[in-house]
N, C-alpha and C positions, 0 to 999 in steps of 0.2 A: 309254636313260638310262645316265649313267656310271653304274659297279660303286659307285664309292666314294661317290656320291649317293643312290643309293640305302641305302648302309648308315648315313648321317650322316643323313637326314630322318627314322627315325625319332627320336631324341635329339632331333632339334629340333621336331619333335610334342608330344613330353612336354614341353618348354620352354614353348613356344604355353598348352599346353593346361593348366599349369600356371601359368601370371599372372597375378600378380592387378593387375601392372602393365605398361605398355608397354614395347619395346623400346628401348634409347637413340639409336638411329637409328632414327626414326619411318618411314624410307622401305624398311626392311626388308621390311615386310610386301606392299607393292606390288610391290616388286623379285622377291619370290617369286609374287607372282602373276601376275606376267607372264612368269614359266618354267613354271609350270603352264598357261596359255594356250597359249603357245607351243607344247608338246607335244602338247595337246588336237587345235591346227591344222594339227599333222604328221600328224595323223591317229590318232595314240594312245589308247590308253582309261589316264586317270588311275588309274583304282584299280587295274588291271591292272598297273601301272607301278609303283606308290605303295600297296599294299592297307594301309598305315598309317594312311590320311587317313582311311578310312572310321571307323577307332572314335578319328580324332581329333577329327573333326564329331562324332560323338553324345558323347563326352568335355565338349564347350565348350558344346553348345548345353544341357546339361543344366545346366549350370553358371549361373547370372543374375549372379554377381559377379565374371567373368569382364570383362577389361578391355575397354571398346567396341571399341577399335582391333581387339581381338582377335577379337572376335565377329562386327564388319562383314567382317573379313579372311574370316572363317566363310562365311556369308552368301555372298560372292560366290565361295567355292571350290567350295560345296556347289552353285548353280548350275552352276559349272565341269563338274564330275563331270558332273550331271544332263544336261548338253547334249546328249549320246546317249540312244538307248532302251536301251541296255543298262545304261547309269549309273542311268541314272531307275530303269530296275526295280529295279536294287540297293538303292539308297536307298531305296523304298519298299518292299522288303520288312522295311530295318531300320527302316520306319516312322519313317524322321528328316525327310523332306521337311515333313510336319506339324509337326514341332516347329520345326524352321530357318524357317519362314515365318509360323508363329503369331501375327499381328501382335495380337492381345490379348492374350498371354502375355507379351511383350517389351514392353507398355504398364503390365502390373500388376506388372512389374518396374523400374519409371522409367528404361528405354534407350530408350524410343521419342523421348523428349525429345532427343536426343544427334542431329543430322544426319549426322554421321557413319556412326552407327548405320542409319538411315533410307534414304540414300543405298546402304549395303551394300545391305538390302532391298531396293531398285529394280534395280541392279545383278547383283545375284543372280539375280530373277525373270527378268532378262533374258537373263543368259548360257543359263540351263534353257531356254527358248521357243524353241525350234530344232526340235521335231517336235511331231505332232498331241497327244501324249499328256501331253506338256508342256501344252500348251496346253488340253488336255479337266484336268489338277490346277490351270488358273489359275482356270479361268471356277467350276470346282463350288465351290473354298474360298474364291468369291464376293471375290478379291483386287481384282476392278475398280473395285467404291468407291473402296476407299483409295486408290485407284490415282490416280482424279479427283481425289480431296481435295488431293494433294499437288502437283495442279497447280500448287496457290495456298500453296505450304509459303512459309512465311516467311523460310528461307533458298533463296537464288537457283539454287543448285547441285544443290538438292534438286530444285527446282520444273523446272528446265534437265532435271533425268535423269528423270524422272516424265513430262516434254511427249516427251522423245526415245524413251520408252517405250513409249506410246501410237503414235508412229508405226511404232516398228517390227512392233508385234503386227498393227497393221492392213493391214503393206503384204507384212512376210513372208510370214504366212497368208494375204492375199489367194487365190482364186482364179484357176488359170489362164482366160485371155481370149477361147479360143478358143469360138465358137456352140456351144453344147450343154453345157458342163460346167458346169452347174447341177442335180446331183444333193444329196442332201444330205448323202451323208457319201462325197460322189468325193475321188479322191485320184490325184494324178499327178505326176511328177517334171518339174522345169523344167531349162532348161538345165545350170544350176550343180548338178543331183541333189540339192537340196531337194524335200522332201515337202510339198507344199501340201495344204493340207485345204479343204471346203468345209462342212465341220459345222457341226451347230446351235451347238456353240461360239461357232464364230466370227463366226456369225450373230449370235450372240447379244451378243458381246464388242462388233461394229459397231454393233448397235443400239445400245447405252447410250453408248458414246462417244458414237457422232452426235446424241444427245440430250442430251448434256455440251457439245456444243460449239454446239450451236443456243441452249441456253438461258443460258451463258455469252460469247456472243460479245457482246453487245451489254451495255457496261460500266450498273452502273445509277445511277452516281455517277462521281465523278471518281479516289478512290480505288482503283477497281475496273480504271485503263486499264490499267496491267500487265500487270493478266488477259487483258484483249482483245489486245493486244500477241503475247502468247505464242501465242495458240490462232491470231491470224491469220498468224501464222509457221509454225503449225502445219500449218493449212492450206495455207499454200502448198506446203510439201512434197510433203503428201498428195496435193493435185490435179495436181502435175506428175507424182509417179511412179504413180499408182494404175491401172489394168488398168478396163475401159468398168465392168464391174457396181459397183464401189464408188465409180469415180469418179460417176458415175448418186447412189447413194443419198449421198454426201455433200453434191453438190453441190443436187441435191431438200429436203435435210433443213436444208442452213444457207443456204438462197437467201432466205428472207424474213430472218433475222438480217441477213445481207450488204444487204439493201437498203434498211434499218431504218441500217446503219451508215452508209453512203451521203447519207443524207438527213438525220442527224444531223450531218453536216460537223466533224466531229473533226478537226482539221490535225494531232494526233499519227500519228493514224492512216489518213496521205493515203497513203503509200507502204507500207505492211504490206497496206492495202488493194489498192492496182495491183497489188501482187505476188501475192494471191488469185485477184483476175479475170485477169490476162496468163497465169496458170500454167494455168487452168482453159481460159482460151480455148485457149493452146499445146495444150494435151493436148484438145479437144475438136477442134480442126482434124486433130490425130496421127489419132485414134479416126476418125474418120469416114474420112480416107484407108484405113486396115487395115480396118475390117469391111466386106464387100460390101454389095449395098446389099437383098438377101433379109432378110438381118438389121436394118440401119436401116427395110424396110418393116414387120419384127414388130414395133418398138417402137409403146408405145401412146402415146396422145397427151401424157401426161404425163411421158412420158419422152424425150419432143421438148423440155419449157418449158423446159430449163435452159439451151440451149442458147441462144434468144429473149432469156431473162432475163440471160444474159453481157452481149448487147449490149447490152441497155436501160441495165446496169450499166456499162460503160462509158462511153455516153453522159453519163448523169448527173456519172461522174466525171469527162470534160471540160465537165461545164458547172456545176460548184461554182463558188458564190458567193465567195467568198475568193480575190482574186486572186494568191496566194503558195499556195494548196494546186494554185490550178487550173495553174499553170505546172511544180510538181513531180508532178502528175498528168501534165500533157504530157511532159517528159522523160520520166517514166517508161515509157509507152509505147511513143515512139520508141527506146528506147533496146533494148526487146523487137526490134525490128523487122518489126512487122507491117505493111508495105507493101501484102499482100496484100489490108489492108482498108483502101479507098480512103477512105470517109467519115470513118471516124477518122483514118487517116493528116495529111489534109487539114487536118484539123480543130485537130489539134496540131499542128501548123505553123505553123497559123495565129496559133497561143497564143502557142507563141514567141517568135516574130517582133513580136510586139505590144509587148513593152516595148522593144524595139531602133528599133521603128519610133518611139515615143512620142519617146524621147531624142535618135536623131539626124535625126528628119522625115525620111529616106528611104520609099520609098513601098514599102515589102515588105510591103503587103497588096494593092497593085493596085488597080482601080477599085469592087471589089465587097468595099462595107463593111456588109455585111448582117450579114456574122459577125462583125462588132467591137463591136457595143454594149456588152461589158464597157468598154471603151475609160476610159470616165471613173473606173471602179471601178479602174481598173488604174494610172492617175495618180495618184490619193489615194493609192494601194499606196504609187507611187514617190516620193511626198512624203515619209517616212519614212527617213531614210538608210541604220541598218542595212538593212530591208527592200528598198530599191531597189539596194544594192550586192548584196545575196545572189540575188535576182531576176536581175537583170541578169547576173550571174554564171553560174548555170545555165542560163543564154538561149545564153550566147554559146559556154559547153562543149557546148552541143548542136547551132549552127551546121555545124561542119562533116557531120556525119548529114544534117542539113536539107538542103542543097547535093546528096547523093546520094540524095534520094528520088525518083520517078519524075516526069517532068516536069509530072502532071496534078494531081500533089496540091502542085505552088508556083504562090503568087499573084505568083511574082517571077521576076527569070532569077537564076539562082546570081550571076554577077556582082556583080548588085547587093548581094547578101548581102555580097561582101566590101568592097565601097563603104560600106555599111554599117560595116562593124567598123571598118575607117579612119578612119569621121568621128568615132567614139565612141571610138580612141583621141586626135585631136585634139581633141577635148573634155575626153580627162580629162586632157592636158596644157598645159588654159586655152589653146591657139591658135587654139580656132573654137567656137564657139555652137553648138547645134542651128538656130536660124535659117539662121546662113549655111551651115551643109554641109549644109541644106537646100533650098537655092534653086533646084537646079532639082528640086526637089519637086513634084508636082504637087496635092498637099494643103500644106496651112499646119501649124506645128506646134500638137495641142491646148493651150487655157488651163492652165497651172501645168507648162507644160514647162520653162522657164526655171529653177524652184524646182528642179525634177528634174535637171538638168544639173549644176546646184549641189552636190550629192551626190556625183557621181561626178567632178567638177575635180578634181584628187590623189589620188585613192584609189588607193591602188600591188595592193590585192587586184584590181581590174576592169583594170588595164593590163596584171597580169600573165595573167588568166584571157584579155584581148583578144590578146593577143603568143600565146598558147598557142592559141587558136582560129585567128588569122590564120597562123600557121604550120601547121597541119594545113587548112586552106585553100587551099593553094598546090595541092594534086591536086584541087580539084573542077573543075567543069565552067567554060569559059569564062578560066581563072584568068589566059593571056599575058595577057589583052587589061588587067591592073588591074598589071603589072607597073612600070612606071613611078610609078602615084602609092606603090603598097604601098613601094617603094624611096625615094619622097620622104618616107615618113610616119617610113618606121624611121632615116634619116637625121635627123631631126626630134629622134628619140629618142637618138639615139645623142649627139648634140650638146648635148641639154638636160642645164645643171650641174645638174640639182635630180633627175635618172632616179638609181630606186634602183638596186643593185648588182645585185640578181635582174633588175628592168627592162632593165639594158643587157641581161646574160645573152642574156636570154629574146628580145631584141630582135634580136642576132647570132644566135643561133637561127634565128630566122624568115629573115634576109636571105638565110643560108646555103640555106636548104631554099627561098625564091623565086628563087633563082638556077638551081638546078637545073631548075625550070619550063620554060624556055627556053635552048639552051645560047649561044645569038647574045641579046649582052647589048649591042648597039647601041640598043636602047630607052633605056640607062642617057647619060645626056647628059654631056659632058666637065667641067659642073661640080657634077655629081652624084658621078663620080667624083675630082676633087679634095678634093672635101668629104670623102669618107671616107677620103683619104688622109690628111686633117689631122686629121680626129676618131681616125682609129686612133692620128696620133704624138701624139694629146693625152691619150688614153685608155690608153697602153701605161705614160703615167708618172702616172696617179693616184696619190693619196695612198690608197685603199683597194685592196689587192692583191686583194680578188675582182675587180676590177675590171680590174687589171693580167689577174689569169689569162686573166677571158673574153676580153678581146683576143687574147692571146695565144692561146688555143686557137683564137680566131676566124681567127688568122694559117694557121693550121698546116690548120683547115679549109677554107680558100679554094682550096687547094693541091691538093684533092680535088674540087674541081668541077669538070667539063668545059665548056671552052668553044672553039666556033669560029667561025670568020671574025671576028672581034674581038679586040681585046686582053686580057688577063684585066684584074680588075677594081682587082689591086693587083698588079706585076708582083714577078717576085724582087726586083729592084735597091732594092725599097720595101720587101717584107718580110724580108729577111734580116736588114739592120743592126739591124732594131728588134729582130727575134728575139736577133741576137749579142746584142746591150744587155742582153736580158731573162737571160742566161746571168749576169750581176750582180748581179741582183735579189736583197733582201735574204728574202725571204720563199722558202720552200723550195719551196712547191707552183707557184710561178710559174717559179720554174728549172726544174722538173720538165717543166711544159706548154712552156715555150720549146725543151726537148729534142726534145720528141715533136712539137714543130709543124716545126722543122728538118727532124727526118726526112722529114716528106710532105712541105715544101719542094723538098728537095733532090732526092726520090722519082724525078723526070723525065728529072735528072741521072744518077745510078745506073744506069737502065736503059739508057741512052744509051751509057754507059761514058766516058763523057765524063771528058776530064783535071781534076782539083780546081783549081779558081782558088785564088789567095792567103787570098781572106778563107774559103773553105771550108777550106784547111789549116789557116788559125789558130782556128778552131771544132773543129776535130779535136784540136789540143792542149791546147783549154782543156775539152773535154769530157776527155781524160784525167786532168788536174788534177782535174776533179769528183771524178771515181771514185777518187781518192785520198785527198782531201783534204774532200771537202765532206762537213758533221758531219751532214747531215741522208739519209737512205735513200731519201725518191721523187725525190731528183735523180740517183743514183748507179743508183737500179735502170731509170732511164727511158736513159741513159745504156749501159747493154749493151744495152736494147733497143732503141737508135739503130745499134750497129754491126749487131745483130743481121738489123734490116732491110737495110740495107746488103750487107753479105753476103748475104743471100737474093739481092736484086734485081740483085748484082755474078754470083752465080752461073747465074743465071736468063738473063740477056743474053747474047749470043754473045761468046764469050771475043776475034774477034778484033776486035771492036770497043770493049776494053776497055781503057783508057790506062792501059799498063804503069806510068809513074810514081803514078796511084791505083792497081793494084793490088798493086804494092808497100808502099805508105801501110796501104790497108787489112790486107795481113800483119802489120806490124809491130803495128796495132793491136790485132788479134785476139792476139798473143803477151800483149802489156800487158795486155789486160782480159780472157783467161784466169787470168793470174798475181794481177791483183790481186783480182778479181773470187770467185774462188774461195777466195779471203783474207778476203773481207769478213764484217765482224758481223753484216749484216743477211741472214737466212736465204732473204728472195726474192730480191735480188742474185745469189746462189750458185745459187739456182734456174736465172736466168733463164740466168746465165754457162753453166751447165750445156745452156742450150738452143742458144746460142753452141754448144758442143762438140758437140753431137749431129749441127748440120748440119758443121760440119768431117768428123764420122766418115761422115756422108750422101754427102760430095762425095767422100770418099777410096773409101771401099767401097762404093757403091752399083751397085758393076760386077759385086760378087764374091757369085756364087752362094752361098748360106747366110746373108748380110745381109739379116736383117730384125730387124724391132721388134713382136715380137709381146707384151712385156712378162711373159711368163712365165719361169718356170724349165725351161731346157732339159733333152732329153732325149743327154745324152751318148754313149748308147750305139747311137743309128743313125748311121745312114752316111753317113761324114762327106761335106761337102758339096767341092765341085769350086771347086779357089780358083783366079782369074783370074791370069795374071804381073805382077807388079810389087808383089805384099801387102808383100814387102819393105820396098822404096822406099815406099810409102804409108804404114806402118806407120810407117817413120823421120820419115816425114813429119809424121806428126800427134803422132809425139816432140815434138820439133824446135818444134814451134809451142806446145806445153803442156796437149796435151788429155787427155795419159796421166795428168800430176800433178793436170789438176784435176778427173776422174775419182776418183782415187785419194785424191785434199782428201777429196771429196765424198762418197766410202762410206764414211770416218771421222768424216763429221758429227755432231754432234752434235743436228742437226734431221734428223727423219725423211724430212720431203720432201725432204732434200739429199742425203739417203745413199739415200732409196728409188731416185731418177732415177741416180742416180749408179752403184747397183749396177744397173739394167736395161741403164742402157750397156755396161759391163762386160762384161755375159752375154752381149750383142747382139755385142758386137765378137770377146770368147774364140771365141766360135761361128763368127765369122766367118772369122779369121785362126790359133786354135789348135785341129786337126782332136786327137781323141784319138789317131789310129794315127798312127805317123812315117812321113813319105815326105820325098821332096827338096826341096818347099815346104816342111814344116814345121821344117826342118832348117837352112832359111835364113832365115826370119820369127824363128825361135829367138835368132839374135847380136843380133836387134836388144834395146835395154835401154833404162832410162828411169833416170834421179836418186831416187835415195830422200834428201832431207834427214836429218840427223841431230838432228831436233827436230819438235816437233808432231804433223801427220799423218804425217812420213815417218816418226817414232818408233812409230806405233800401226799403221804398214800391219807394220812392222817386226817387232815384237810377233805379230801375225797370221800370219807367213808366219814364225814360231819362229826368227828369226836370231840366234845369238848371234854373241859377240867372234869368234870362229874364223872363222865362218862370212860373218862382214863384210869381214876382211881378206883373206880368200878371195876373196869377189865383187871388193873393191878392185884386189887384182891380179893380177884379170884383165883388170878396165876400163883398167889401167892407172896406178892409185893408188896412195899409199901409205903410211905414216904416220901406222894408224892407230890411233886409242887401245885397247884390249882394250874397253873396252863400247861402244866404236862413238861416245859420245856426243859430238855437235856435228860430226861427220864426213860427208859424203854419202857415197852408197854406190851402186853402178849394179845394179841388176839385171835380169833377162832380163822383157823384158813378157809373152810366154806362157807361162813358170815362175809368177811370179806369179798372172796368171790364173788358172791352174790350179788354185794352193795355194790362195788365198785363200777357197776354201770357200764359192762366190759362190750356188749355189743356196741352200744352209740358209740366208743372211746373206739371200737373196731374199724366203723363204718368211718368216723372222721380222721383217721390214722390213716386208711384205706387210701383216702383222697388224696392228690397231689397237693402240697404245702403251697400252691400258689391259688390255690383254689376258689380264694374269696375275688381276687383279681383278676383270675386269668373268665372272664365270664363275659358275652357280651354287653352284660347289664352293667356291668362297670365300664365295659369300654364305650357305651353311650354316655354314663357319666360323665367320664371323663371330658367327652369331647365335648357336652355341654358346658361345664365346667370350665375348661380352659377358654371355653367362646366366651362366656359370660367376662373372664377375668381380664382380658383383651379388651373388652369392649366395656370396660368398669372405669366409670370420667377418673379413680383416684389410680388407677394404675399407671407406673413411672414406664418410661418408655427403658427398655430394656430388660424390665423386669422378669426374673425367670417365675413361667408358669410350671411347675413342679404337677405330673400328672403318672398314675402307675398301669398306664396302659400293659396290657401282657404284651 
């Protein structure tokens, strides 16, 4: 711990321990307990560190008129200490552990009322419970009542730390798992060098829970579902992490509760339920794989039922009466994925699939309707519209699962599944009936289908959940062979004036990911593809610019899909103009997406090295106009990351297949959108320009031993690295082009992420090109120099590297300048780039960059300031009562 922390805590002890009110920044006290935490978990002993605290807890706890805030703070420190056995001893021999936990001493003093208060005490008790002896002071001062009671506290937070409390005493102390270690007071170290105990304790602590939650689970009014709520959350936890012996007696102790719940058919508690039985199953299937099976033959017979009793529980829950509980019972199952159990597997499938089948008469239950008799239960369901859009909803998010379960547990082929989604979204775009996209059905659709279709005609929540199914659809099984009508359906969509804007969205979504399906897109018919040629140029000029964008991005996606022996599906000659167009676009985020769809447009291009046609030059100079000119940031920053790609993929491609006149174009652009780029107000533009510079210094020196990017501060004084011929020429080079000045922009930022990248390059490059010893390279990289401006940044590198008047007209004529004013101001000036480098002090400027910008404040040395400070101004005879005490606690 700092020297000077330790001499400020205690003053701020006496602060504490002397309040009769709280601190003016109520989050003081947190903020110090979680540097007392902290230290605990480095492995420190607090009072060793801190031997203040100790008589600042028996100070406060003796105190009742002590401010709550002040006393919970108490409460959870004193646990803190305690979390050792060396703590604990301590405390208990100042006999404070009794008085800090007293819960009827803090009751006949009216703080128990206070949640605040309350919450310390669960918190407290819990940070101490980290070894046996801890745990032998919980069970004797008989703390597990209260402990229960507060299950059911009246505020949330309290009842929330009191449920998390309970778990962790029972899972920590647990016993280890292995046959044999059922002694009663064994003790053996786990992986993590926790001390497990198997004491009467905590025998004892199991028992009353488990009899807290058997005779609490099952609510006895409606009032009471909360309670059941919590404890079966509770449970779920327990049964997935618990070790065989306790998972054994929890699951023995709350199995008639659980089946009592079961059969009471609660729909609040359809899914806190599944999550009880799927967790108990998961770790019952874990368990039996790890123990051998000597030890599954010592168990006695009733340490077999629980395992029987899963499944019956199970069962039951697929076959609830309520056909809205029984369908979020099947999701949830599936959504576990146990495959490995075929009869339920099966089972819920077959649930799902039921109201999909109802609405669009496709036949995905097959010939064997044995297991449908819910069937007319499940129609009345979907007579109800909320009820049949939320149903059907969850049906169709859980389609694509259903499509990869094993072929024995579908009554269908996958195909049909997505035959299926198709007909039910032409249903909800009133183009087809369930009659007719049932016709070659080989059942009829049930009485009150009709009334049910009616429900889901427009409803934009099922189109959108069906577009979202049917695109995660496109990888199941069987999927080429449904590609043609799935392309006629989303064309349907794409075309309809009344599809919401998420609809199209979601609808281009899908085409893009069925495309991929098949890369030979001759399935798609030549007036399939005109049609979306005219819905893209009708859709690219809506009146609602989400609508402009998804086209648009849709454009810039197609670009990205492979396809052969066929033509692509929109060629350039069709998407380019509309993209140029969309470069006009009044709305900012749709310039932006018409940038970045160009780029993958033109992607093919690039790589090719292909020479710029006319209307790709005239895209080139209207994107630098953006970056000039345009008032809005995501068209300007998508904009460097147009050249940016470019550049990669110009450098990437063999140079002698690259057409000099574009790579001339792309020079001159890379100088533009460093200069202006590095200029820019918006902080990720300069970013990104900055990532522009980094491959220029990639392509220049990635030949010269000692170039790398390891992001640290280097070590100057080994040996220097062996520089290739030509650092010179490179060096001049990447003058020349503007990566030294927007570098040098960029460490004078004034955003951290501009100056932190800014200075790595720096280091990356000094290291690369300026060795510390002089030899005949360094002697020659040396003449090379860069422009310092006489304003802005070039005024502040200026400042940095100590130049004065003298020393500018110095540098000036040497470059050959001259003229110029004694303070240099408004003058450029040249200086040497590895002088610079040098001077500029680029490690320390690393190491403080490095650091989070809160850094001077966020420290505990300040946050004892502070609190001294605000004590002192409190307690100042001239301070006005109300006065705000101004404190920058982190």
């Amino acid at each position: 711990m700092d020297a000077e922390c330790v001499s400020l805590l205690p003053g701020v002890c006496e602060v504490l321990a002397a309040s009769g009110r709280s601190l003016p920044d109520d989050t003081s006290l947190e903020k110090l307990l979680d540097w007392f935490t902290g230290l605990t978990e480095a492995g420190g002993s607090l009072l060793d560190a801190c031997p203040c605290l100790l008589d600042f807890i028996s100070t406060v706890v003796h105190n009742t008129a002590s401010d709550p805030g002040v006393l919970s703070f108490t409460l959870r420190l004193t646990g803190l200490t305690a979390a050792t056995e060396d703590g604990f001893q301590r405390l208990q021999e100042r006999s404070v552990l009794n008085q800090v936990f007293h819960r009827q001493r803090w009751q006949e003093a009216g703080l128990w009322e206070d949640p605040c208060f309350r919450i310390g005490w669960i918190q407290g008790l819990r940070s101490m419970l980290r070894h046996p002896k801890a745990l032998g002071f919980f069970v004797q001062s008989d703390f597990i009542d209260p402990l229960l009671q507060l299950q059911t506290d009246a505020s949330l937070f309290v009842a929330s730390a009191a449920n998390q409390m309970l778990a962790h005493i029972l899972l920590f102390f647990q016993p280890a798992s292995s046959p044999g270690c059922n002694g009663a007071d064994e003790k053996e170290e786990d992986g993590d060098g926790r001390t497990r105990t198997t004491s009467a304790e905590y025998t004892s602590a199991v028992a009353a829970i488990s009899e807290y939650l058997k005779a609490s689970l099952v609510p006895q009014k409606y009032t009471k579902l909360r309670q059941s709520l919590q404890i079966l959350k509770l449970l779920a936890l327990l049964l997935a992490r618990a070790g065989p012996p306790l998972w054994d007696k929890l699951l023995q102790t709350v199995a008639d509760s659980l089946e009592e719940l079961v059969t009471a058919g609660c729909g609040q508690l359809t899914l806190p339920l599944m999550d009880v039985i799927l967790a108990a199953c998961s770790r019952s299937g874990a368990d039996e794989r790890v123990l051998d099976q000597h030890v599954l033959d010592q168990r006695v017979p009733d340490q077999r039922v629980p395992d029987q009793r899963l499944s019956r529980l199970l069962s039951s829950m697929l076959n609830v009466d309520e056909p809205a509980d029984l369908v979020h019972a099947a999701a949830a199952f599936l959504r576990r994925g146990h495959h490995s159990d075929i009869v339920h597997t099966a089972r819920a499938v077959r649930i799902l699939l039921l109201p999909l089948h109802i609405v669009t008469g496709q036949s995905l239950l097959g010939t064997n309707t044995t297991a449908d008799e819910r069937q007319s239960s499940m129609v009345e369901q979907l007579k109800c519209k909320s009820s049949c859009i939320s149903v059907i909803c969850v049906c169709l998010t859980n389609t694509p699962q259903i499509t990869l379960t094993p072929s024995d547990s579908l009554p269908c082929p996958p195909q049909l599944i997505v035959i299926a989604v198709l007909s039910l979204l032409r249903i909800c775009s009133g183009s087809s009936s369930s009659s007719s996209s049932s016709s070659s059905s080989s059942s009829s659709s049930p009485t009150g289908c009709s009334e049910v279709c009616r429900n889901v005609i427009g409803s934009g929540k099922v189109q959108k959940c069906a577009l979202e199914a049917l695109t995660a659809l496109s990888s199941s099984p069987g999927a080429k062979d449904a590609i043609s009508e799935v392309f006629t359906v989303l064309m349907q969509y794409l075309d309809n004036p009344d599809s919401d804007a998420t609809v199209l969205h979601k609808s281009y979504q899908a085409l893009v990911k069925w495309m991929s399906v098949s890369p030979d897109l001759s399935v798609v018919t030549d007036p399939l593809r005109r049609g979306l040629e005219e819905v893209v140029k009708k859709r690219v000029c809506d009146m609602r610019w989400e609508v402009r964008d998804s086209t648009v991005e849709f454009l810039g996606h197609l670009a990205g899909v492979p396809v052969t022996g066929t033509p692509a599906l929109l060629g350039v000659r069709c998407t380019t103009p509309l993209l140029k167009e969309a470069l006009q676009d009044t709305e900012s985020y749709v310039r932006a997406s018409a940038i970045s769809a160009l780029a993958k447009t033109l992607t093919h291009s690039w790589q090719q090295g292909a020479a710029l046609s006319q209307e790709e030059t005239e895209i080139v100079s209207r994107l630098l106009e953006i970056l000039s000119q345009d008032t809005e940031g995501f068209p300007r920053r998508a904009v460097v990351r147009y050249f940016i790609s470019w550049f990669s993929l110009r450098s990437s491609s063999s140079s002698s297949s690259s057409s000099s006149s574009s790579a001339s174009l792309l020079t001159q652009c890379v100088r533009s959108v460093l200069s202006q780029g590095s200029a820019d107000l918006d902080w990720e533009v300069k970013v990104h320009t900055l990532e522009l510079a980094e491959l220029l210094l990639d392509e220049a020196f990635s030949g010269h031993r000692g170039y790398g990017k390891d992001g640290a501060a280097s070590d100057r004084t080994c040996t220097p690295p062996t520089h290739a011929e030509g650092a010179e020429s490179q060096l001049a080079g990447v003058v020349e082009l503007g990566v030294i000045s927007a570098l040098l922009s960029g460490l004078v930022d004034c955003d951290r992420p501009v100056g932190l990248r800014a200075c790595r390059l720096l280091v990356t490059l000094r290291d690369a090109v300026c060795p510390p010893s002089p030899d005949a390279t360094a002697a020659a990289v040396a003449t090379v120099s860069c422009e310092l401006p006489g304003w802005g940044w070039g005024q502040e590198v200026r400042k940095t590297l100590g130049m004065k008047g003298s020393d500018i007209a110095a540098e000036e004529s040497i470059g050959g300048g001259g003229g110029v004013n004694e303070g240099g101001d408004g003058a450029s000036v040249h200086v040497s780039v590895c002088e610079a480098l040098t001077s500029l002090g680029l490690d320390e400027r690393l190491k403080v960059l490095t650091r989070s910008s809160d850094h001077v404040h966020n420290s505990p040395l300040s946050l004892l300031q502070d609190i001294l400070t605000a004590s002192a101004a409190h307690t100042h005879p001239d301070t006005q009562p109300g006065q705000e005490v101004i404190v920058d606690c982190y």
